[in-house]
N, C-alpha and C positions, 0 to 999 in steps of 0.2 A: 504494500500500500504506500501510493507516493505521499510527499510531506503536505502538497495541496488536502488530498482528503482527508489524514488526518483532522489538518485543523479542523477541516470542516466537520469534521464527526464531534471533536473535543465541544464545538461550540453548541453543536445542536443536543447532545448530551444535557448541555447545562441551561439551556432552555427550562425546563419543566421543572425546575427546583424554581424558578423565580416566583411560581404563581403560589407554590408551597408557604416561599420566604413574604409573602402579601399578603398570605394568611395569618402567619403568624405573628407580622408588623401591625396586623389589626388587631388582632387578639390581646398583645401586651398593650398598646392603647386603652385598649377598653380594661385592660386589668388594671392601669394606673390609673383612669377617672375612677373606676369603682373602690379603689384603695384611699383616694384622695374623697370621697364622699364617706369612709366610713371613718376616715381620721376625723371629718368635722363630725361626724357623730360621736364620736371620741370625747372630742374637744368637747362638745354640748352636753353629753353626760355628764360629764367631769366637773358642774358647777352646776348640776342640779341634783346631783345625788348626795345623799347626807351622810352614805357611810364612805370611811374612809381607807378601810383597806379595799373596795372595792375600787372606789376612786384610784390610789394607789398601781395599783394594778392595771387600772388602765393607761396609764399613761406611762407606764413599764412597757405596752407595746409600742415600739418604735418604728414605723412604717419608712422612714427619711433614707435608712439604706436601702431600704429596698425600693423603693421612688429611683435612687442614684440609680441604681445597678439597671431598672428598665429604662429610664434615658441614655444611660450609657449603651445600653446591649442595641436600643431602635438607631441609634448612629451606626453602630456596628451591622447590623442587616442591612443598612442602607447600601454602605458597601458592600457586602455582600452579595447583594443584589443587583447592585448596577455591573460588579465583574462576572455577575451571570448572564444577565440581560444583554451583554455587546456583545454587535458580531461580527468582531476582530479577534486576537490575539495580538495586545499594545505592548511593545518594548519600548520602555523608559531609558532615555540615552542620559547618564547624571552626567556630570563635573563642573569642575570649579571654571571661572573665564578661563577663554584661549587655551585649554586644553586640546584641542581637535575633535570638540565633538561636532561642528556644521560641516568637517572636513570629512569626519566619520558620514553623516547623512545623506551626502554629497556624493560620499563614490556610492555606498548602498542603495541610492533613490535616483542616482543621473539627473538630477539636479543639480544647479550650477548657483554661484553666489550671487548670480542674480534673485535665485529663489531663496536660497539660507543664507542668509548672511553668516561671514566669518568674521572673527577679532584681528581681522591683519590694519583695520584700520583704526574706527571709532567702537566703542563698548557696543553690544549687543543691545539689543532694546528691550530683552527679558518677554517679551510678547512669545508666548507660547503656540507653538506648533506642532501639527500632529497630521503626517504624510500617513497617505493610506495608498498601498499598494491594489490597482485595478488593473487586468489586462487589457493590453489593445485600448488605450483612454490616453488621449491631448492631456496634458495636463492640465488644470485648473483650480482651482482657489475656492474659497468660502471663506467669507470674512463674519463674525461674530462683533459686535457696539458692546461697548457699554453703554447702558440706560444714564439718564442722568443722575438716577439714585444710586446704582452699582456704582458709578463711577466718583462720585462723592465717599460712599463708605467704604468701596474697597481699593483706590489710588489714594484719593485726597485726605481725608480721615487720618488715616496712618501717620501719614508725617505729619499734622499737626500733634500728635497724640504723644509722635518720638521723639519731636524736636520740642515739645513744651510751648505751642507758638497762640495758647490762648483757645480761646472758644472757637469750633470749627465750624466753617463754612453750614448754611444749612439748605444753599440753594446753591445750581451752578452761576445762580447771577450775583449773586454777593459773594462766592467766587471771583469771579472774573471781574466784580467792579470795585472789590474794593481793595489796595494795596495788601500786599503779602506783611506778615507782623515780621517785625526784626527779629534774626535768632539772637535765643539769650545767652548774656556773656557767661551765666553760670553755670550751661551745658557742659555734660560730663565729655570729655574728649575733645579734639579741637579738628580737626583734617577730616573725618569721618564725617562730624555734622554737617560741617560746611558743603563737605561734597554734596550730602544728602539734600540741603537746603537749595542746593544748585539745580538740582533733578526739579524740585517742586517748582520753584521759580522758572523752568523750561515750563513746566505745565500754566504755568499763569501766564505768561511773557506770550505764549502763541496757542492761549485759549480762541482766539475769532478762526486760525487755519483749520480748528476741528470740531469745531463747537457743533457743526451743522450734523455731524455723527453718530451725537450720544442722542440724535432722536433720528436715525435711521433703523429701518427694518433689517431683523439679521435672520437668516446669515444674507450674505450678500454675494453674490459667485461674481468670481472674475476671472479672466484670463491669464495665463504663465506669465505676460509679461508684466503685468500690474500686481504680480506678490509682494515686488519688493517695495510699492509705493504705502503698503500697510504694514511691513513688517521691519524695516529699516528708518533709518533716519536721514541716510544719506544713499547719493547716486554710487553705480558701482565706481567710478573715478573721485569719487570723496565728496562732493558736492553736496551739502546739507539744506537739502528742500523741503525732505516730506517731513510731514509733522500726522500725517492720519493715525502714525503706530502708537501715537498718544491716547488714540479714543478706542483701541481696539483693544477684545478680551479674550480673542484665541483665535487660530486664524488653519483653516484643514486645510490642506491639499491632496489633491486627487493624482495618481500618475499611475505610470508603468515601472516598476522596477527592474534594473539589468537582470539582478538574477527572477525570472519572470515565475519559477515553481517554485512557489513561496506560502503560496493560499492566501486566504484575508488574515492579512497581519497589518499591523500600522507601529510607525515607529514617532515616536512621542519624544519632540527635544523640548527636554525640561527645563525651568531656571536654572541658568547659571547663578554659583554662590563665589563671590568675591566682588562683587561690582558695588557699588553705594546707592544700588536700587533698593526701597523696600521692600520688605514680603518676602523675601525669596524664599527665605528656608519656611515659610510657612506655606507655599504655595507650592511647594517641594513636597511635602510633607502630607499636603492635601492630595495633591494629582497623585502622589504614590499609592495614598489608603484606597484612593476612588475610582482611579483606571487605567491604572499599570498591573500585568500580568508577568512582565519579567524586569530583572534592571540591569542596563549597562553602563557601569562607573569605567567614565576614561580616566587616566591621567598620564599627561604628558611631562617624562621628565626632560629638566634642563640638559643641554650637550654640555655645558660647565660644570656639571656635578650637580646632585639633587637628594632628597631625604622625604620621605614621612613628616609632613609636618601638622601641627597643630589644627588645620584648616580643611585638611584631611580626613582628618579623625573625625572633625566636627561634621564635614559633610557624608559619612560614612553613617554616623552616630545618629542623623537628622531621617535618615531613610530609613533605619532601621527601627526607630520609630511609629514608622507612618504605620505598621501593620503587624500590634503586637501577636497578634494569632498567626502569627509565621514567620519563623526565624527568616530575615533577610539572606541570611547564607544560602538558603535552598535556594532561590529564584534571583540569583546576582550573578552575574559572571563581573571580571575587573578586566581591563582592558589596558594594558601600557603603552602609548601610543607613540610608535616608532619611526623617528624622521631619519631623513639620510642626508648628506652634508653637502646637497643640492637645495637644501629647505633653507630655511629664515632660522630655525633652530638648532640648524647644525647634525652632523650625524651624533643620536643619542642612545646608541645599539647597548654600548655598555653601563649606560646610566639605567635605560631599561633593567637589563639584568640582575645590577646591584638592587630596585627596589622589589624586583621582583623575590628575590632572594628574602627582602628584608619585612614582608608585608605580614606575617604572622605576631613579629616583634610589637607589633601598633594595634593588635585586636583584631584586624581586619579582615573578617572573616566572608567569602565567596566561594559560592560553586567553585569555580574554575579560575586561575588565570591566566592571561594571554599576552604574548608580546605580539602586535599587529600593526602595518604601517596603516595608517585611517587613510592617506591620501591614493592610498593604492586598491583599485576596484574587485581588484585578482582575488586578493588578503580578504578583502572587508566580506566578498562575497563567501569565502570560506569561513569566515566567522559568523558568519549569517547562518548560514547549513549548520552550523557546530550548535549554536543558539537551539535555532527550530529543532532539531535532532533532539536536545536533553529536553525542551518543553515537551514536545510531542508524546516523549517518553515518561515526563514526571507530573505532566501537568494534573493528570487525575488525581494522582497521589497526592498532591499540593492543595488542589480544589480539596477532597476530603478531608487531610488534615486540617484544613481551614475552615469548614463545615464544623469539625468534629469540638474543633475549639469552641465555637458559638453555641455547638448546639449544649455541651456541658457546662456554661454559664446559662445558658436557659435554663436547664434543667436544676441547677443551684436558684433560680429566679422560684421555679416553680416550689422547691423544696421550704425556702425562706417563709414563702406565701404559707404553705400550708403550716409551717411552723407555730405562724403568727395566729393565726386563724384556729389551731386550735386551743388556742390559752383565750381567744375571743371569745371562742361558743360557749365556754362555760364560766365567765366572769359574773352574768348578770341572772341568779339563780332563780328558778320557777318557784312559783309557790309550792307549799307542800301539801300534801294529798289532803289534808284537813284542812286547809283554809281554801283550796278550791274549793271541796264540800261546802264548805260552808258559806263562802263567794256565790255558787251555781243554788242554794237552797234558798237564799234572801232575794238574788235577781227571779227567782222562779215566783214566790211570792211578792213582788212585785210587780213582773208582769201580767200575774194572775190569770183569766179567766173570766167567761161569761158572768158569774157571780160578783166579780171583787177586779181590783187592783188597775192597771193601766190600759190593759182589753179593755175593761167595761167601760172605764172613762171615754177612752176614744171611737169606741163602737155607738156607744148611748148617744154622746156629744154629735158625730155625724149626722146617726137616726133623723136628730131633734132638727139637723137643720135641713136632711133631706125633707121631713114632715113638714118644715115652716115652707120652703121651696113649691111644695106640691099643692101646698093653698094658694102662692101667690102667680101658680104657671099662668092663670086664665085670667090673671088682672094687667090688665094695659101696661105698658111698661113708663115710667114717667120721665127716664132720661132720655128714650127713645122720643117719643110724644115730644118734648118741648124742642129737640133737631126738626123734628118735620114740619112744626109750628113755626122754628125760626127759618128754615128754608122755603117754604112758601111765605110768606112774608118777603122774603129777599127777593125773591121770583118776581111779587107783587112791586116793589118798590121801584125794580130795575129791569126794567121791558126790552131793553137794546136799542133796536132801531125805533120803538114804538114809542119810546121816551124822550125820545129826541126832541128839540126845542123845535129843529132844523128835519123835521123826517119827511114830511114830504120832498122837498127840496134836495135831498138825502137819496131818493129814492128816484124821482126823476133825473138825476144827474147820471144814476147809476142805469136808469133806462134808456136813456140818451147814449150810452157807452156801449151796452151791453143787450139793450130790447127787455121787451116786459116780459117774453119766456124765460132769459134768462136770472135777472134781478129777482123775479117772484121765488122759484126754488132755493136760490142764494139765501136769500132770507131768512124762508124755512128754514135751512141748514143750520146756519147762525142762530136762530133763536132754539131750535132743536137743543144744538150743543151748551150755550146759554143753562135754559132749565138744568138739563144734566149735572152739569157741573153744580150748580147752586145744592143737588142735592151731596155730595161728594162730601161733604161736614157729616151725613151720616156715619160714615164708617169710623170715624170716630168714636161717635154716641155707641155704637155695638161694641168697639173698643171696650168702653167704660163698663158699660152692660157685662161683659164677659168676668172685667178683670176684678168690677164690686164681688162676683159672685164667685168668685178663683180667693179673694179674700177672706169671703165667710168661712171659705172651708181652711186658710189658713189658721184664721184664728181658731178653731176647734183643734187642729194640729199641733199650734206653737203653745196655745193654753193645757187643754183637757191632755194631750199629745207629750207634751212637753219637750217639740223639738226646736224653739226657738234657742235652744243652747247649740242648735247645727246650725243653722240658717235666722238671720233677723229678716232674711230678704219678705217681700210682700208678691203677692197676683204670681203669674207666670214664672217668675224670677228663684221665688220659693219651692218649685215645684222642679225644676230645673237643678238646679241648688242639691235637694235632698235626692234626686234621681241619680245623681252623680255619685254623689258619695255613699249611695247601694250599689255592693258589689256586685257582679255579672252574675255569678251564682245564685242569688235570687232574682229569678229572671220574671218571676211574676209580680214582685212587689214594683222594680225598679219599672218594667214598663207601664203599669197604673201610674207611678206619678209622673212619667215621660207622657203617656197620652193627654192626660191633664193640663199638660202646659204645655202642650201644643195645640190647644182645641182654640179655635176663634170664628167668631163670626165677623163678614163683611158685607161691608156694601157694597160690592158686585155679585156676592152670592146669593144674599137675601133681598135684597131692593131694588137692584139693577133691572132684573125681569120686569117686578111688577112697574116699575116708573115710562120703559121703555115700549109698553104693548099702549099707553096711552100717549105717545110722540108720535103714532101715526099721520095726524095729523101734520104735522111737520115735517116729513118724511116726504124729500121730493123721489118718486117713481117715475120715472116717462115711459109714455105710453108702448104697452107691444103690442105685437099683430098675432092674434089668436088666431086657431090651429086653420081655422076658414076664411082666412086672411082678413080678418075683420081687423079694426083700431079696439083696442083695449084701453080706456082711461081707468087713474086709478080712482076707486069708489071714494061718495063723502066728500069729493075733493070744493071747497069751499071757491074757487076761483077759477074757470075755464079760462086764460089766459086766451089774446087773438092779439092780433094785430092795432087792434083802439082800446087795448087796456091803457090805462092810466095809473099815474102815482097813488091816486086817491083811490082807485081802485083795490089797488095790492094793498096802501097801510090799512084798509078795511081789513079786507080777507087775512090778514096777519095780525089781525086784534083778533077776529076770531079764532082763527089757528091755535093762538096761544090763549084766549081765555080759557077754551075748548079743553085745551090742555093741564093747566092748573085746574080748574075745577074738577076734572076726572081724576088728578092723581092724587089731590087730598084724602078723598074717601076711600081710596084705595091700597092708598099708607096705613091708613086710618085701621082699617081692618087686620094688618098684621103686628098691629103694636102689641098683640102679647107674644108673640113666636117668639122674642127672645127671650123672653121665661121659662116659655115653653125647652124653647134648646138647652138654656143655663140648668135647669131641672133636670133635664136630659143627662146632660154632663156631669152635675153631681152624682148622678147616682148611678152612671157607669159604673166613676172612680170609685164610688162605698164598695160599687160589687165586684171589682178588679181589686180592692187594698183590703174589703174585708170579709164578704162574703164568698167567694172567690176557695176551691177545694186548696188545704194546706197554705191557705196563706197567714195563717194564724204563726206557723210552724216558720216562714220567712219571715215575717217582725221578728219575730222572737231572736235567731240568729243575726237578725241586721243590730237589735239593740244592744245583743250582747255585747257586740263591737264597740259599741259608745255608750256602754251604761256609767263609764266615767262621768261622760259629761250630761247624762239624762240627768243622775241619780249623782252628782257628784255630790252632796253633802252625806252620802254613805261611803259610794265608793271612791271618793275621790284618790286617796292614797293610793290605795293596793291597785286602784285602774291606772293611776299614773305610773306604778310602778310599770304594770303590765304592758303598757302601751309603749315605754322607754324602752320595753324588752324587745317587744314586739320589733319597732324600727333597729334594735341593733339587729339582732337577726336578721330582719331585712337586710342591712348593710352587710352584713357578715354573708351571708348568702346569694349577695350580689357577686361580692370577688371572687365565691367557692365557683360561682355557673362559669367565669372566666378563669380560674385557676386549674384548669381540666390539663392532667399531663399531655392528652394526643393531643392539644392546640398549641405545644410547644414545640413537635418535631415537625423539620422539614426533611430532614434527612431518614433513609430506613438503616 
């Protein structure tokens, strides 16, 4: 099997763990809200309970490492998950400046310095790259912005923070308009900061060259020959133009690479560490944990003599870091990169040698190392094949051990939890057999029965007001009665065009525009709509109607009932209210007070009919032609309209239209003013026979009250229900982290 399918196998392999590792990132999520909810229950005990070794005790359980350990472990899947999810295999190329590593990517990728820039001239611009090898592909670009926000917190930010220089920018315009702060004289170091203050001051000095960027869309593809106007600062002949590598936050390239049987790999040139850029080693540190699968440390020694030095160690020390679930040694090769005394650095064959000799001495611990000249295509490509070859071969074993590491801090996650949890479940003791007895024998007489106790009150209490109800169904209603008194009246006072100072006048202008066929139905319509409307303040009055009589049955509820200690609410609100707070398992109590308060009359349901069969009159029809081809007019019609109708004509026949019409719909209101009695009676005494008539619902009160006989009966039970009910929520809480603390929602791995 060639090295192409491999990789391609290793990737698709690692596919089907990512959706594993989503589950399980959901899972500790939900275990730390439900952790962090039962701590405030915690908290809230803890200064309402009286005794004090139980108090004690609780706050003996400490939740705060175990909080750490799953923010820390959800960072750790994050990684994990994204170097499962890509699909490449990324070699990280480290070292310090001007070691040879753009020289290294160069012969590897056939790219030239127009695309990577080298340090033969000005420093690097730390803008990170990351070549992806594709066959048969022109090469081209993708450029990635910073936002203006990114680019304030993670360029600008820093060096105000390193250098001490005051309160930092918090827009890019107060950036860019208002002077850079002097560095302070009593910065620690003197050559270092300055440098550093140098860097910042480039980025303020030619904010307008790039400014137009950090609100461009990315990525942004470009052509081979415009890499380097994003990724350098200056032309290949030294010429310092470009200024875009300022706004940019990573920059891919697409190509071919010489050695073409490579598979999907991509080679990732990391910060360089020595330059007086900020960030590096943390952005080193980052790209390493988050999408590097192998690393290659170059370093290039002097042809004058060279050592292990200090900076060495430290960039060695800074990777090794990035990924404590895996010794850096397994997935590093070291690279000594060897010139020949045609180079700028001199032949350094045997300076190689001696460090190579001497890298154990310094801790510095790698796979493999190698002496290779970077600038030579031959080498580099053999070093490539040498790479792929040990990945190809280890990389499973690496992927598991690094699995194996997270998945047994999970598993320590999980253990913690259950630790915790069970010193929880038994902190807050149940009562004992004898005082539930005797708790369940006082609420039993209490609730009583048809004879006695809180049954009879609220059964009797109902009865009395179903009885009062059932006298008053066939008496007029008086709130409805005085709406239809006040809407005829309105009717009467405001005629429309009949009232008019000006109607005749009014009425001929409109004939003049329009003809008297048409003006005449217009009319109608208008006065039609007119009445309607006047009566539309009914629905209100039914409003009232409904919610006086949703009231009476409250007050037998919140008095005789004695659930105004659940609910103070009134009408519908009440009803709604105490529906809610019955659990689902009494499904027959909970829906009586849900249908209850949702029961209404309206004025389109009840009124609208009768009001609307006497607007006939008002109702323009034009004429059809009946089945014999006859003219059909419509009957009753007060006005036969022609051609020498007149004004005077129509405001007639539209006084009668509409008297016609008020007078038929008084008496006809008039006759349904008790049906709202009628229905509110109605609706009472569903609800009596849904809440108490109704088979076994005797048997659902009874359960629903036990729940809150704290607060029914609280001057008996008040203690031992607050106890139980404190208990009650801890358990809840406690029971919340047990449904999330389940062992299999912590493996992703078998």
């Amino acid at each position: 099997m060639d090295i192409t399918t491999r990789i391609a196998n290793i990737i698709e392999k690692r596919k089907p763990l990512v959706h594993k590792l989503e589950g399980v990132e959901g899972n500790l999520k939900t275990l730390s809200a439900a952790l962090h909810q039962l701590e405030e229950r915690r908290n809230y005990l803890s200064t309402q309970l009286g005794n004090s070794d139980i108090t004690g005790k609780l706050r003996g359980i400490n939740f705060d490492p175990i909080q750490l350990a799953i923010a820390s472990e959800l960072t750790a899947l994050i990684k994990l998950k994204n170097r499962f999810s890509r699909d490449t295999l990324n070699i990280g190329v480290i070292g310090r400046a001007r070691q040879g590593k753009s020289r290294l990517l160069q012969s590897l990728t056939g790219l030239s310095t127009a695309e990577i820039p080298d340090g033969d001239r000005q420093h690097c611009t730390g803008v990170r790259s990351t070549i992806y090898h594709e066959p048969n592909v022109d090469a081209y670009g993708e450029v990635w912005f910073h936002s203006e926000r990114s680019f304030l917190d993670e360029v600008i930010t820093p060096y105000y923070e390193t250098l001490r220089l005051g309160a930092k920018p918090l827009t890019v315009e107060e950036f860019a308009n208002k002077p850079l702060p002097t560095l302070p004289q009593d910065i620690p170091g003197y050559a270092e900061p300055g440098a550093m203050y140098e860097h910042l001051k480039r980025y303020h000095s030619q904010f307008s060259q790039y400014r137009h960027l950090l609100r461009e869309i990315s990525p942004r593809r470009i052509q081979k020959h415009q890499i380097r106007e994003y990724v350098a600062q200056d032309t290949t002949d030294g010429k310092r133009i470009f200024f875009n590598y300022l706004a940019v936050k990573e920059v891919k390239i697409i190509c071919t690479f010489p050695n073409s049987n490579v598979g999907k790999i991509a080679l990732v040139d990391m910060p360089g560490l020595g330059d007086t850029g900020l960030g590096d080693e943390d952005k080193l540190i980052k790209a390493l944990g988050k999408d590097i699968d192998f690393v290659l440390f170059v370093r290039m020694p002097k042809s004058s003599g060279d050592y292990w030095a200090d900076v060495d160690v430290k960039l060695y020390d800074a990777a090794r870091s990035a990924l404590v679930e895996l010794p850096i040694n397994l997935w590093s090769f070291l690279v000594l990169n060897q010139t020949n005394s045609e180079s700028n650095n001199g032949d350094n064959f045997k300076n190689c040698q001696d460090l190579f000799e001497t890298i154990a001495e310094k801790y510095i611990q790698v796979e493999k190392s190698l002496i290779t000249n970077c600038a030579n295509s031959q080498d580099t490509s053999q070093l490539l094949d040498t790479i792929l070859n040990y990945l190809t071969n280890n990389i499973d074993a690496l992927d598991q051990k690094y699995s194996s590491t997270c998945q047994q801090r999970l598993q320590n996650i999980y253990e913690s939890v259950h630790a915790a949890l069970s010193k929880a479940k038994t902190l807050l003791p149940k009562d004992s057999e004898d005082d539930y007895l005797e708790t369940e024998e006082l609420f039993s007489e209490l609730f009583g029965n048809n004879e006695s106790g809180w049954w009879k009150d609220i059964a009797l209490g109902l009865q009395e007001l179903r009885v009062q109800l059932w006298y008053q169904r066939q008496v007029p209603d008086e709130e409805l009665y005085e709406g239809v008194i006040a809407a005829i009246e309105s009717c009467e006072q405001d005629k429309g065009i009949i009232s008019s100072d000006n109607a005749l006048q009014e009425i001929n202008n409109r004939v003049m525009i329009s003809s008297a066929f048409r003006a005449y139905p217009d009319y109608q319509d208008e006065l039609r709509v007119l009445i309607a409307h006047r009566f539309l303040t009914l629905d209100d009055n039914l409003k009232r109607v409904v919610e006086f009589a949703k009231n009476q049955v409250v007050d037998v509820l919140q008095n005789q009932g004695k659930l105004a200690t659940l609910s103070q609410a009134k009408g519908s609100d009440f009803f709604t209210e105490i529906g809610n707070i019955i659990p689902e398992r009494l499904a027959k109590l909970k829906a009586g007070f849900h249908i209850l308060a949702n029961f209404q009359l309206s004025y389109r349901g009840l009124i609208l009919p009768r009001i609307r069969q006497h607007l006939d009159g008002l109702t323009n029809i034009s004429p059809m032609t009946g089945q014999f081809g006859q003219v059909l007019e419509q009957p009753d019609k007060t006005l036969a309209v022609s051609k020498d109708t007149t004004a005077e004509d129509i405001l007639m026949a539209l006084e009668i239209d509409y008297d016609k019409a008020i007078n038929t719909i008084k008496p006809a209101l008039e006759e349904l003013l008790c049906e709202p009695n009628e229905a509110v009676y109605a609706m009472v005494e569903e609800f009596i026979d849904n809440v108490i008539r109704q088979k076994d619902i005797q048997k659902e009160w009874r359960n629903f009250l036990r729940g809150v006989r704290g607060k029914i009966w609280s001057d008996i039970f008040s203690k031992n229900e607050q106890d139980r009910q404190m208990r009650e929520e801890w358990m809840k809480a406690v029971n919340q982290v047990m449904l999330a603390n389940q062992l299999e929602y912590f493996y992703f791995v078998q």
